[in-house]
N, C-alpha and C positions, 0 to 999 in steps of 0.2 A: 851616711851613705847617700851621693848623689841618685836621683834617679832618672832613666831616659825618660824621653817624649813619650816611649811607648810604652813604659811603663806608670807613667802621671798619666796616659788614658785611660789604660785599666780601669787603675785605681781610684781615678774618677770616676767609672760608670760605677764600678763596685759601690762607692761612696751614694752616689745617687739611685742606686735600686736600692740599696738598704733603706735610704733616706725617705724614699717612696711607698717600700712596703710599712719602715714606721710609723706615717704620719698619713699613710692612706691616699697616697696622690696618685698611683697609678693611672695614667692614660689622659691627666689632667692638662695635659700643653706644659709648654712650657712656663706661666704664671703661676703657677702652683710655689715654684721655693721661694717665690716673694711669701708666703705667709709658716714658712717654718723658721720655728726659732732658730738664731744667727750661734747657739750653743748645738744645736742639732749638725749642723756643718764645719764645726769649726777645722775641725780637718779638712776641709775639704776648700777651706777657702787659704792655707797655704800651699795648695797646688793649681789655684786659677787666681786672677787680679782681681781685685774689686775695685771698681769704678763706679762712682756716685750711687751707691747703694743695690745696687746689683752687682753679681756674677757677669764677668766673663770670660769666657776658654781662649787659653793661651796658644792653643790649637787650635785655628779654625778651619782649616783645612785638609784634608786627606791626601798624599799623595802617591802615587805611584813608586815613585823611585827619588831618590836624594836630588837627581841630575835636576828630576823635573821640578821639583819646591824651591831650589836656586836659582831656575833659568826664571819663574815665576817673580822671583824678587829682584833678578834683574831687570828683567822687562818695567820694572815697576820703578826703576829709580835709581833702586839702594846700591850704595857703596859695599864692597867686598868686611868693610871692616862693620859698617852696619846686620850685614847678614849674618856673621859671626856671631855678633853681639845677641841678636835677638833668636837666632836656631841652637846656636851652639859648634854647628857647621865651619872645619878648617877652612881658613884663607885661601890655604892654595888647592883644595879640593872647588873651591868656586870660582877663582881665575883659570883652573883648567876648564870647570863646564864653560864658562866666558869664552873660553879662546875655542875651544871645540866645537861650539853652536854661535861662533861667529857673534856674539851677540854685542849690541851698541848699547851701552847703558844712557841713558837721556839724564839729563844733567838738571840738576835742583834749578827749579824758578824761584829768583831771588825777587819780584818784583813783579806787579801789577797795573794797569791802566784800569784806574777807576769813571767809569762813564759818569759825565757830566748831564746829561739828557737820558732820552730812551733807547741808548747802545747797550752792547752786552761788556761786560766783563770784562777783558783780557790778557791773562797772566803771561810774564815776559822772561828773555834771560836779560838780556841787557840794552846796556841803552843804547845802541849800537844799532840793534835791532830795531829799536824806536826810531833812529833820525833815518834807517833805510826805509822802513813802510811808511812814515807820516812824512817826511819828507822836510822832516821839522828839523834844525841842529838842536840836538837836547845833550847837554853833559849833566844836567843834573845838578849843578854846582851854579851856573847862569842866573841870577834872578828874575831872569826877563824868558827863561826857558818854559816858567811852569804858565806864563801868558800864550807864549809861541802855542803851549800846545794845550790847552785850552780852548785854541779856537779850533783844533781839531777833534773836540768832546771831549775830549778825557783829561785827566788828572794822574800824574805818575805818584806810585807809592813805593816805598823802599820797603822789605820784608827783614825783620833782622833774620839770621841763621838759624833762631831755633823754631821761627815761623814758616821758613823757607819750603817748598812745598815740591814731597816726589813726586815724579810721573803719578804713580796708584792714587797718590794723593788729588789728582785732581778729575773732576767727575766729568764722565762721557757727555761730552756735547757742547764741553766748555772749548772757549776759543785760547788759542793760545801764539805769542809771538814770537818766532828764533829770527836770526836772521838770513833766513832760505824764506821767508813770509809768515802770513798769517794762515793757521790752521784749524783746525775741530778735530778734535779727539773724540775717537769712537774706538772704545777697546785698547788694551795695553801694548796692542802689535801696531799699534794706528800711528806711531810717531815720524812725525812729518810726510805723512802720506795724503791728508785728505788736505790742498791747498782753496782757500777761502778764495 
C-alpha cells in the first residue's frame, strides 16, 4: 500500500515520539537522533532520505492548499514534469495553477562567469546574454573568445544539465545575467526585477 504525504507525516512523528520516549530524548533539539541506534529507526528511515549520515524530511514544508506548494515550485524554477516527479502532484492539476496565477516559470541557468579578480559571481542563460552586457562577441566555440573576455574579468563556464541550476537554486543576493541585463536576486518573486 502506497502512502500519502500525510500520512508518511503522521507516521513519522509517531515514529519519532516513540523513538524519543525510548531512548529518552525528549525536548533534546534536534541532535539527539544523531546518537540513537540506526536499528531503533529503521522504519523510519524508508519514509525520509538519508543524506551523508543524517535524516532528512522529504517534507519540508507545510502548506496551505495544493494550489500554493505548486505555485512555490514554480516560482522556483521547476518544470511541470519535475514537480510531479518529486510531489506526486498531476501535470495538469499544475499547468492549470501556472496558467490561473499567471505564473513565468524562470528557465535553468546553464552557465556562469567565473570572476577573474575581486568581481562577484554571475550566473547566466546564455551567451547571447554575455556579448549584450560585455559588449564582447562570445559564441563560445572562438578560441580567441575566452581572451576577449578575459579582459572583462571573467571567465565563461559551461554547466552540464544535471549541474544546471533552478531559480530556488540559486542564493539571494547572487548576481545573475538574462538578456533584459544584469540582476540580484532577492526572494523567489524577485526575477528580473531588481536591475544592477
Amino acid at each position: 500500500m502506497v502512502m500519502s504525504r500525510v500520512e508518511k507525516c503522521k507516521k513519522t512523528l509517531e515514529l519519532l515520539h516513540v523513538i524519543e520516549e525510548k531512548y529518552d530524548r525528549k525536548g533534546k533539539g534536534p541532535g539527539w537522533i544523531e546518537s540513537v541506534p540506526a536499528e531503533a529507526y529503521a522504519e523510519l528511515w524508508k519514509l525520509w532520505d538519508v543524506k551523508n549520515g543524517s535524516i532528512t524530511p522529504k517534507v519540508t514544508r507545510k502548506y496551505a492548499s495544493r494550489e500554493e506548494e505548486v505555485l512555490d515550485w514554480l516560482k522556483g524554477g521547476f518544470t511541470a514534469a519535475e514537480i510531479k516527479q518529486s510531489t506526486g502532484i498531476n501535470e495538469t492539476v499544475i499547468r492549470t495553477v501556472k496558467l490561473k496565477n499567471h505564473v513565468t516559470v524562470p528557465p535553468k541557468f546553464r552557465s556562469r562567469m567565473l570572476p577573474l579578480d575581486d568581481k562577484e559571481l554571475i550566473f547566466t542563460l546564455s551567451k547571447t546574454a554575455i556579448t549584450k552586457y560585455f559588449g564582447v562577441p562570445f559564441t563560445g566555440y572562438d578560441p580567441t573568445d575566452a581572451k576577449k573576455l578575459a579582459k572583462t574579468g571573467y571567465k565563461y563556464e559551461s554547466l552540464s544539465p544535471t549541474e544546471a541550476l533552478h531559480w530556488a537554486d540559486i542564493k539571494d543576493g547572487a548576481l545573475y545575467l538574462t538578456e533584459k541585463g544584469l540582476f540580484r536576486k532577492h526572494g523567489l518573486d524577485s526575477y528580473e526585477q531588481e536591475v544592477i
